[in-house]
VEXFIKOL-720096 format. One record per residue (C-alpha): residue in three letters; x, y, z. Coordinates in steps of 0.1 Angstrom, whole numbers, plus 5000, padded with zeros to 4 digits. Layout:
# residues N
['ALA'; [X; Y; Z]]
...
# end
This chain:
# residues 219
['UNK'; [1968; 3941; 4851]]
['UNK'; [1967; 3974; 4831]]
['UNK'; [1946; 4001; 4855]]
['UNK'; [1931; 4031; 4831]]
['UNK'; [1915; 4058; 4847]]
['UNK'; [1889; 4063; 4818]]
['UNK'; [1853; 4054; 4805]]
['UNK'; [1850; 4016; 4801]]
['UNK'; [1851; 4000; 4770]]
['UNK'; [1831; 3970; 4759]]
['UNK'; [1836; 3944; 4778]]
['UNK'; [1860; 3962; 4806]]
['UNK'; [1848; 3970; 4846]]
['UNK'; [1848; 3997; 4864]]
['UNK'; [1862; 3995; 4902]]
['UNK'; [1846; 4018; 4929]]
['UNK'; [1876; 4042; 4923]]
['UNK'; [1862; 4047; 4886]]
['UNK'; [1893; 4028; 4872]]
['UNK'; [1887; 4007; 4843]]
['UNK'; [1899; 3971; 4847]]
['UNK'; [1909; 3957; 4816]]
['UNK'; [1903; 3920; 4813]]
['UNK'; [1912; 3909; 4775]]
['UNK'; [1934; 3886; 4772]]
['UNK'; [1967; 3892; 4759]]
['UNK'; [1980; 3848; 4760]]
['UNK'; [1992; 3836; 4726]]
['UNK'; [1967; 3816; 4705]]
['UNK'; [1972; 3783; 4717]]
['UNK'; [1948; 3768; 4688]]
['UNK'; [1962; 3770; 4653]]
['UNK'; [1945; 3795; 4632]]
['UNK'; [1944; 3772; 4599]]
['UNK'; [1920; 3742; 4621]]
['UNK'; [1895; 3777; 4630]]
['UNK'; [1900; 3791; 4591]]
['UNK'; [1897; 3752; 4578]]
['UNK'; [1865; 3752; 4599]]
['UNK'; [1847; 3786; 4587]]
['UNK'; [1857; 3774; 4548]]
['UNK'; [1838; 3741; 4556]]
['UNK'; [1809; 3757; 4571]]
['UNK'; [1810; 3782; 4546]]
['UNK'; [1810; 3757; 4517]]
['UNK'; [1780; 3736; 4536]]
['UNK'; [1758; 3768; 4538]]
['UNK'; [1765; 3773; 4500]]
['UNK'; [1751; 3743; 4491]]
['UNK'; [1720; 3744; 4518]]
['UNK'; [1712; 3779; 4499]]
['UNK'; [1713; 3761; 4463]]
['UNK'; [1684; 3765; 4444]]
['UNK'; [1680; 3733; 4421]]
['UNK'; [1656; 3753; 4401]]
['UNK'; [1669; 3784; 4392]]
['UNK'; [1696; 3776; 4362]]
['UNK'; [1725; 3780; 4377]]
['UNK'; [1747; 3773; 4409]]
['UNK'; [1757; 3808; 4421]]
['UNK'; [1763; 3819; 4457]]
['UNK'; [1779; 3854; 4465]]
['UNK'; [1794; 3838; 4494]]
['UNK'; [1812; 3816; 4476]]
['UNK'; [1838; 3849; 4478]]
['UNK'; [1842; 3845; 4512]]
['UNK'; [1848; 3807; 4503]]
['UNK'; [1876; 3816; 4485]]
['UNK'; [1891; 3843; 4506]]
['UNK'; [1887; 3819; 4539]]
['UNK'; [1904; 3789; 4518]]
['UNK'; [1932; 3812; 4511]]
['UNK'; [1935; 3821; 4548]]
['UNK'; [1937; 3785; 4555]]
['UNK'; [1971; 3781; 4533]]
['UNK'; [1987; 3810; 4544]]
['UNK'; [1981; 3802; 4582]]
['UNK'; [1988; 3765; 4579]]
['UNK'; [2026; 3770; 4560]]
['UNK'; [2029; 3797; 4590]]
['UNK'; [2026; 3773; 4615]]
['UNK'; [2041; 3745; 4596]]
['UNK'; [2071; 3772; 4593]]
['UNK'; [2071; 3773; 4633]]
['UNK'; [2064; 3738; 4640]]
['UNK'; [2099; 3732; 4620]]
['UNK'; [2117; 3756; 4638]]
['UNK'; [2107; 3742; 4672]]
['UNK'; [2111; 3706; 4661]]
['UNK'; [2126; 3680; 4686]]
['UNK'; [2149; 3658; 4669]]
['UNK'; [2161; 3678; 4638]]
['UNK'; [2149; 3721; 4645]]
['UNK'; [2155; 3739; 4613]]
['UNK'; [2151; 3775; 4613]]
['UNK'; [2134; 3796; 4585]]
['UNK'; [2153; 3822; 4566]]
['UNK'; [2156; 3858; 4578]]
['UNK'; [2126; 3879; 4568]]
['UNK'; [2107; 3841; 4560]]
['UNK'; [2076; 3865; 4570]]
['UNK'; [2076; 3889; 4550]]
['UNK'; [2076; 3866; 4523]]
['UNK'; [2046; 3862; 4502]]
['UNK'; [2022; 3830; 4502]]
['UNK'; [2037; 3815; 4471]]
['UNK'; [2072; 3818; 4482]]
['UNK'; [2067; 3806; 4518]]
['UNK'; [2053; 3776; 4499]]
['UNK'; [2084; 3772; 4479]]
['UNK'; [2110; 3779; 4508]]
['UNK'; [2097; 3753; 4535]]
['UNK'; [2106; 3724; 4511]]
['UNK'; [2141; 3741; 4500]]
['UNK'; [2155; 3746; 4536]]
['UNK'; [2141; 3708; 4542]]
['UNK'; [2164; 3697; 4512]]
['UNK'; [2129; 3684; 4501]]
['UNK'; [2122; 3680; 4465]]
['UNK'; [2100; 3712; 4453]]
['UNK'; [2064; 3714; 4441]]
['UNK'; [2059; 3708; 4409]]
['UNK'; [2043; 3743; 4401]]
['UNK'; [2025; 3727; 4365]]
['UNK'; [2005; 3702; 4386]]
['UNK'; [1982; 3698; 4415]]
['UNK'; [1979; 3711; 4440]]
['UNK'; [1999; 3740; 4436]]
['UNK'; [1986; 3751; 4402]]
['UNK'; [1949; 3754; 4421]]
['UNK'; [1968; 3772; 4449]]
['UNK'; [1983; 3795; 4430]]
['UNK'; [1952; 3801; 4409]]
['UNK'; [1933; 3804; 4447]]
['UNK'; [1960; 3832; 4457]]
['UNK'; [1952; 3849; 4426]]
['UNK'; [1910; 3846; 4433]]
['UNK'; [1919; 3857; 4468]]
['UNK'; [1938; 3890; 4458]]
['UNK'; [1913; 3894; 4430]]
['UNK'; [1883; 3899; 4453]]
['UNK'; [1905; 3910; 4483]]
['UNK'; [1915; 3944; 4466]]
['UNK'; [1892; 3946; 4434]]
['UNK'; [1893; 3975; 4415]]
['UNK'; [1864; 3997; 4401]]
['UNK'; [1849; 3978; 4376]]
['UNK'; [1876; 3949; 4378]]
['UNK'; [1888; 3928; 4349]]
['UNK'; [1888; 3888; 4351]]
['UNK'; [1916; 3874; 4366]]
['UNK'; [1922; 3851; 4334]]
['UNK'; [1945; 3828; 4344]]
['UNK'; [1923; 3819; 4371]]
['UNK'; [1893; 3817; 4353]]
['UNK'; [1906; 3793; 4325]]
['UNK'; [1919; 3767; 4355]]
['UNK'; [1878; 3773; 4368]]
['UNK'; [1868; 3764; 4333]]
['UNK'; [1890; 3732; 4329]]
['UNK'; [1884; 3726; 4366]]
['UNK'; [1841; 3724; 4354]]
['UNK'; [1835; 3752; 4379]]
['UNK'; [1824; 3779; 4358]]
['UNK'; [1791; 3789; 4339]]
['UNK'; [1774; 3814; 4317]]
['UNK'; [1770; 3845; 4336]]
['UNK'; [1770; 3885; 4327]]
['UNK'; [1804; 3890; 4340]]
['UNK'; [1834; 3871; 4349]]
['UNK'; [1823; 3866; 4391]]
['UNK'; [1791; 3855; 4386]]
['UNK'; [1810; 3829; 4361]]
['UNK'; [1832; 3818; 4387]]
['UNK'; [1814; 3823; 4421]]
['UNK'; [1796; 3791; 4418]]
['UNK'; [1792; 3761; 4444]]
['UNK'; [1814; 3739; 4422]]
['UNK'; [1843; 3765; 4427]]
['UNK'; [1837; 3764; 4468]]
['UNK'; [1842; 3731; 4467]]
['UNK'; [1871; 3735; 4448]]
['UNK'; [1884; 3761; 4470]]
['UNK'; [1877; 3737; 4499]]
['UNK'; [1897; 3710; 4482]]
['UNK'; [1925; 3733; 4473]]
['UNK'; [1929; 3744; 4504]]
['UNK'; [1931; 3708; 4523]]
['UNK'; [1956; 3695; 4499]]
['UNK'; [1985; 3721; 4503]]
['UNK'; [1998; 3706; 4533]]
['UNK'; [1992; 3673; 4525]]
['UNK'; [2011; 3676; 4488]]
['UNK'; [2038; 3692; 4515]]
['UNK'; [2042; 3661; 4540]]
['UNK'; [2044; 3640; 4514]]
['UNK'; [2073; 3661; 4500]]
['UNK'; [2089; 3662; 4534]]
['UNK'; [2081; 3626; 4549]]
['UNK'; [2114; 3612; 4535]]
['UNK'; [2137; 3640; 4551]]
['UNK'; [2115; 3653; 4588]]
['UNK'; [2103; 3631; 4613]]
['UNK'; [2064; 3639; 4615]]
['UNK'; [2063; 3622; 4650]]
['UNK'; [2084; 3646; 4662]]
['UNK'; [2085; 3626; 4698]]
['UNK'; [2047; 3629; 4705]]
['UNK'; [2046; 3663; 4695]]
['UNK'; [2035; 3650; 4654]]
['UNK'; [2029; 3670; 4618]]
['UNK'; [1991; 3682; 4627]]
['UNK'; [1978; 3693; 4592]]
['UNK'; [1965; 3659; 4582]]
['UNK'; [1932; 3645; 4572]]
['UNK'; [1918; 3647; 4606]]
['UNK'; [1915; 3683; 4605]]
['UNK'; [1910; 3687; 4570]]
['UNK'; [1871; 3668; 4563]]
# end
């Protein structure tokens, strides 16, 4: 236990000696980060549609950004885990390559199949053409510019995807409850799409200690 001599913080106790006790934890997070994510996005999406106003036109939601962003934190925390689970696995461990992460989302997607000896995703069809166009959204909103331009690529997948509408600018097109859901969606399939790819080459039971990023977690 870390004694400060110093004024307590939030949260933090101060001993009759006026040292501060620090009490945070510092224990690994034992829960995986993409069931808490998965969790918010679902909420998230619910609390989008509560909000709808059947009456007013149209089917947009500001928070349907933080939909999108939280959906995007789901994939990248789940192929992380998925990474680790791997490495630790019981009857065959495979080990990422060096540097796996500093990788970026996309091409942690593509490596966990390769060092598998899985067959790849096929990047023209879903799910990973939604992902990829998710990424995109995510970065778009994530580090917007003054004034930003649509991120076209992921606005034409919105339209053919019937998530977009007539709007003064290119978020209020896409930030609509059909496009949460989609998000949602996205978001639950990546690992799916990825066990099916690696069913034929990993054992998911993994002797008790089993692939976790299944339907159960991803209502």
């Amino acid at each position: 236990m870390l004694l400060v001599r110093r004024r307590a913080a939030p949260g933090g106790r101060i001993d009759p000696a006026g040292t501060v006790v620090n009490i945070a934890s510092r224990e690994p997070r034992a829960v995986p980060f993409s069931w808490l994510y998965h969790g918010m996005t679902r909420d998230l999406v619910a609390g989008v549609e509560r909000d709808l106003n059947a009456q007013a036109g149209h089917d947009y939601h500001h928070r349907v950004a933080s939909v999108a962003v939280h959906a995007a934190f789901v994939t990248e925390a789940a192929i992380n885990e998925i990474a680790y689970w791997l490495g630790t696995h019981l009857t065959r461990r495979i080990e990422m390559p060096a540097r796996f992460d500093r990788l970026s989302i996309r091409e942690k997607w593509r490596t966990v199949p390769k060092v598998c000896c899985a067959e790849p995703f096929n990047e023209r069809t879903p799910p990973w053409e939604d992902f990829s166009a998710l990424v995109e959204l995510r970065n778009a909103i994530a580090h917007a510019a003054a004034y930003a331009p649509p991120p076209e690529r992921v606005v034409q997948l919105l339209e053919v995807r019937g998530c977009t509408q007539p709007a003064s600018d290119w978020f209020e097109s896409v930030m609509t409850v059909r496009t949460a859901r989609w998000a949602h969606r996205t978001a639950a399939a990546m690992p799916l799409a990825l066990k099916a790819l690696l069913a034929p080459h990993i054992d998911l039971h993994n002797g008790g200690f089993s692939w976790a990023w299944d339907e159960a977690w991803l209502r």
